[in-house]
C-alpha positions as CSV (number, residue, x, y, z in Angstrom):
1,X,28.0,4.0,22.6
2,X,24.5,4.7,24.0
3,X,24.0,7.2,26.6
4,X,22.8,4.8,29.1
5,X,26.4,2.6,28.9
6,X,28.1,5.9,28.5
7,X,26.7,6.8,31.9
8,X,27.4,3.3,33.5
9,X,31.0,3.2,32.9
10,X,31.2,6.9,33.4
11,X,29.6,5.7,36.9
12,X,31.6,2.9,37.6
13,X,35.1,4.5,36.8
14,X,34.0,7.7,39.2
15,X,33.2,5.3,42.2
16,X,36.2,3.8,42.1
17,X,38.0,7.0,42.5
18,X,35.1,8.1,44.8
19,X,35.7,4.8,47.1
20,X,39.2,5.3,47.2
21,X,38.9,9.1,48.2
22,X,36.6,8.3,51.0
23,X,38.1,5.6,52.7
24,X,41.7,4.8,51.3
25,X,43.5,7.3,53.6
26,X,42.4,4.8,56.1
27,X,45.1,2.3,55.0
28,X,47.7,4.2,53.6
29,X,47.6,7.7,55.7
30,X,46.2,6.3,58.9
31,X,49.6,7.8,60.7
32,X,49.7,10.4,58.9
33,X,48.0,14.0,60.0
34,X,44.7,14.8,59.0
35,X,45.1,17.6,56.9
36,X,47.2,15.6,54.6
37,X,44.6,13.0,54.6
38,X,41.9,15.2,53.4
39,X,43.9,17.3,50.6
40,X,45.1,13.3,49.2
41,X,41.1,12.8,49.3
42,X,40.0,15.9,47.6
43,X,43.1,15.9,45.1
44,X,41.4,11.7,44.3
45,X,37.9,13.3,44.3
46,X,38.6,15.7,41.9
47,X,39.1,12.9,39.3
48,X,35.4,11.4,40.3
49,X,34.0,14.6,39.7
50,X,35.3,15.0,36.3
51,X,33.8,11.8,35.8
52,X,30.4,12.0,37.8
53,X,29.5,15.5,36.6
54,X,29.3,14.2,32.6
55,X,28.2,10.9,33.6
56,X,24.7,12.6,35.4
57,X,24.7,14.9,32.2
58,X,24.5,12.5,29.9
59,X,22.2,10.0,32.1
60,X,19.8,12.8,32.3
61,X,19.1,12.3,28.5
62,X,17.8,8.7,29.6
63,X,17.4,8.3,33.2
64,X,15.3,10.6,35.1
65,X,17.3,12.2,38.3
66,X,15.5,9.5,40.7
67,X,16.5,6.5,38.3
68,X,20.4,8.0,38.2
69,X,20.6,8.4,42.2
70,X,19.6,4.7,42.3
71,X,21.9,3.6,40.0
72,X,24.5,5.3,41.4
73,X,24.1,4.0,44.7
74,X,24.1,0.4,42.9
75,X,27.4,0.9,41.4
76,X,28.3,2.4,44.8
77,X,27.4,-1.1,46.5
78,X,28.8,-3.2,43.6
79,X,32.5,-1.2,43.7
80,X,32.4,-0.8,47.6
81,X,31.8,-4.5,48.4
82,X,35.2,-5.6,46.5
83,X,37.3,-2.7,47.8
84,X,35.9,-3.6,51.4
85,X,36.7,-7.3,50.9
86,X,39.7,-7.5,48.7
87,X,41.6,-4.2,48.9
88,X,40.8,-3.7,52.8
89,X,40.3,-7.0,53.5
90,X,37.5,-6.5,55.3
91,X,35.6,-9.7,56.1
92,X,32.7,-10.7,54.2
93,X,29.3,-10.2,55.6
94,X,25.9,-11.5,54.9
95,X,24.9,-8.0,55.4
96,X,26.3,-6.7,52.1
97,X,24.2,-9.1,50.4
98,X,20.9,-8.3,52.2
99,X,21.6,-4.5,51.3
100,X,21.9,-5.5,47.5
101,X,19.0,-7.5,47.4
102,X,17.5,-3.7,48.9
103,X,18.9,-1.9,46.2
104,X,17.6,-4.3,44.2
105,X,14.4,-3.6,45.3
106,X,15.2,0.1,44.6
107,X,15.6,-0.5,41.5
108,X,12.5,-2.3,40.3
109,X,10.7,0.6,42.0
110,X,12.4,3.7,40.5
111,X,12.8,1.7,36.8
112,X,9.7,-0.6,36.2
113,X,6.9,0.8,38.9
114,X,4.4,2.9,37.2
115,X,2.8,4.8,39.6
């Protein structure tokens, strides 16, 4: 598999971990105290790390380190808005799509600008 995939699904997998660290204590261990919430997080972050730490080292042999901050906070967006919406059920907002189309924006600069 190409670096560039390898680093996408590398990527994706670690924000989903990364997405549920940060903000799935807030369903599940909302009761409980905070100590316990924070060593559930880092004991889920320790799997995106694992993840994000090759993913950046093989991107870096394709992407420079502006083009992989981007993409990750693409994938960030595109794994977020789902959780928000159908794990949390958080309502969905016009607002999520007016940040993509900013990322979007993002991206043509950091990947097709030449400047």
């Amino acid at each position: 598999m190409s670096p560039a995939l390898t680093t996408v699904g590398l990527l994706l997998l670690s924000n989903v971990f990364m997405t549920f660290a940060w903000y799935g204590h807030l369903k599940h261990l909302k009761a409980s105290a905070l100590w316990l919430a924070i060593l559930v997080s880092w004991g889920i972050a320790l799997f995106e790390y694992m993840l994000m730490v090759p993913a950046n080292r093989i991107g870096s042999q394709v992407f420079s380190l502006a083009q992989l901050k981007i993409l990750q906070e693409v994938i960030t967006l595109s794994v977020f808005i789902p959780f928000a919406v159908l794990y949390m059920k958080e309502p969905f907002k016009l607002n999520y799509l007016y940040a993509g189309c900013c990322l979007l924006g993002a991206v043509y600069f950091m990947f097709w600008h030449k400047g």
